[in-house]
N, C-alpha and C positions, 0 to 999 in steps of 0.2 A: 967632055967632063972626065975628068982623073979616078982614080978609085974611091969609091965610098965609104967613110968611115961611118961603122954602128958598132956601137958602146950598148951592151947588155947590161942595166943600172942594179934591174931589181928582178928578183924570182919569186912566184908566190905558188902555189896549190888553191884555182878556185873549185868548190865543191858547190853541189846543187842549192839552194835555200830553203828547201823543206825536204825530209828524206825519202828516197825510192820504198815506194811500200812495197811487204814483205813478196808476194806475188807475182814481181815484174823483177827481182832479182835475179833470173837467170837468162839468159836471153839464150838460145841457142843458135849458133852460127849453122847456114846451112854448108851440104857438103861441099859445094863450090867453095865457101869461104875459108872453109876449113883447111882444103888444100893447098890454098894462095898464099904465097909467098907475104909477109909484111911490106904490105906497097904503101908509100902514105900521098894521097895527092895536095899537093900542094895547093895553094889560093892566095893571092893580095891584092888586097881592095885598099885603094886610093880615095882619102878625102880630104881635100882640104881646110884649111881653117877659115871658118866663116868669118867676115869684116865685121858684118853686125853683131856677132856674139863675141863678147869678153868670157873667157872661161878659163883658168888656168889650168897649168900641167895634171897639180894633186885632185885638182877638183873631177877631171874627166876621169882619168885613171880610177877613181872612186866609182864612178858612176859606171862608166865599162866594168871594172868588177861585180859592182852590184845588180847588174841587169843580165850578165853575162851567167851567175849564180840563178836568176831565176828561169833563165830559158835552160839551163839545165835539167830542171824540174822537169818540162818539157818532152826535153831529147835526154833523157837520163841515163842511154847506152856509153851515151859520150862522156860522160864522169865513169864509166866503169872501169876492167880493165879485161884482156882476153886470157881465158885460164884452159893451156893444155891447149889451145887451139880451135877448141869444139864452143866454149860457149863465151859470154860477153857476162863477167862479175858483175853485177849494178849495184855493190854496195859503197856508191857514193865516196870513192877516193878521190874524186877529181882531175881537174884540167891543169896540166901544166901551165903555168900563164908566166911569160918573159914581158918586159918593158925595156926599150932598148931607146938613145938618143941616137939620130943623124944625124950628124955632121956637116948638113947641106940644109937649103931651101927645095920645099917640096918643088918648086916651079923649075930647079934647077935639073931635076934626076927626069921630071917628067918631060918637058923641053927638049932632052938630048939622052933618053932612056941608053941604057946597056943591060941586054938581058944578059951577060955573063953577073952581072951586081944584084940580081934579083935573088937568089938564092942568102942573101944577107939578110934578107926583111922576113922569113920562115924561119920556126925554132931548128936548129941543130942539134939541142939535147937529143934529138928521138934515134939517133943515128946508129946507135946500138940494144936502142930497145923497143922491143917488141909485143911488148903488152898493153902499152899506150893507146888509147884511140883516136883522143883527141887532144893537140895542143897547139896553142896561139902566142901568138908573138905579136906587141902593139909599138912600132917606134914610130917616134914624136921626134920630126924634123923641125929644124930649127925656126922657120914659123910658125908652128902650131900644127901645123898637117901634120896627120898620120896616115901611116901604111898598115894594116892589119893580116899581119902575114898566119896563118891557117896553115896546120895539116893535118889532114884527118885521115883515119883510116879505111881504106878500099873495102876492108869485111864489114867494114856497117853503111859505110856510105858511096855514092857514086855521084856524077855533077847534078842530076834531078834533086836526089836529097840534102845535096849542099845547098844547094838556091833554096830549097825549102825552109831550109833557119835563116838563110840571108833573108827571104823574103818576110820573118817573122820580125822583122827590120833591129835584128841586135843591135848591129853597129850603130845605125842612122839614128836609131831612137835612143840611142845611148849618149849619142853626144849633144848634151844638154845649150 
């Protein structure tokens, strides 16, 4: 397979669905985190499009927003942002959120993968910024599958507590 084209369509800010109360706004990083460099690890999770569900493009993108907003609620450090290095803002600025088109069939990238192409399906804005936590990237191949590229940051998260919102099944129970 040739190189991949992904088209970034749309850019949003999703924020939690109901606000971090006043008491959980500071989160303190501890000193480990503190002194760690802005790592962010990356993730993408492959799903394809179900035969039996008809669902269009605007329709899922609604629903991944809106569900995605309420497990914020949730994990509310991830809407935050990091200040001075020491603690975690939680006043509900939000998730950088990208919607990007493929250029391919999901069956085609997966078929004949190239991990030099996988860094396409992860947001890029984060690349100079350092007070992000958490942001996502959803492209929508040309059958309907998507790849949900993830990157969160190492001061709040590690792979245990990534599986733990996977587990909370954002994605899977998002797609209607």
């Amino acid at each position: 397979m040739g190189e991949i084209e992904v088209e970034v369509i749309s850019t949003d800010t999703i924020k939690p669905s109901s606000p971090t109360p006043a008491h959980l706004r500071h989160f303190q990083l501890s000193f480990l985190d503190q002194v760690l460099s802005p790592i962010f690890i990356p993730i993408i999770l492959f799903y394809p499009m179900d035969g039996d569900v008809k669902v269009d493009t605007i329709e899922r993108s609604i629903w991944l927003k809106k569900t995605l907003s309420m497990t914020l609620v949730q994990f509310y450090t991830l809407a935050g942002r990091v200040k001075d290095n020491l603690f975690i803002d939680c006043t509900d600025q939000g998730v950088p959120y990208f919607e990007a088109q493929v250029k391919c069939q999901l069956s085609e990238f997966i078929c004949n993968p190239d991990p030099m192409q996988l860094s396409k399906f992860v947001p890029h804005a984060l690349d100079d910024i350092v007070d992000i936590v958490l942001a996502i990237q959803v492209n929508i191949f040309k059958c309907g599958g998507i790849a949900i590229g993830v990157c969160i940051s190492h001061k709040v998260a590690d792979a245990s507590s990534v599986w733990s919102v996977h587990n909370l099944d954002w994605p899977t129970s998002s797609l209607p």
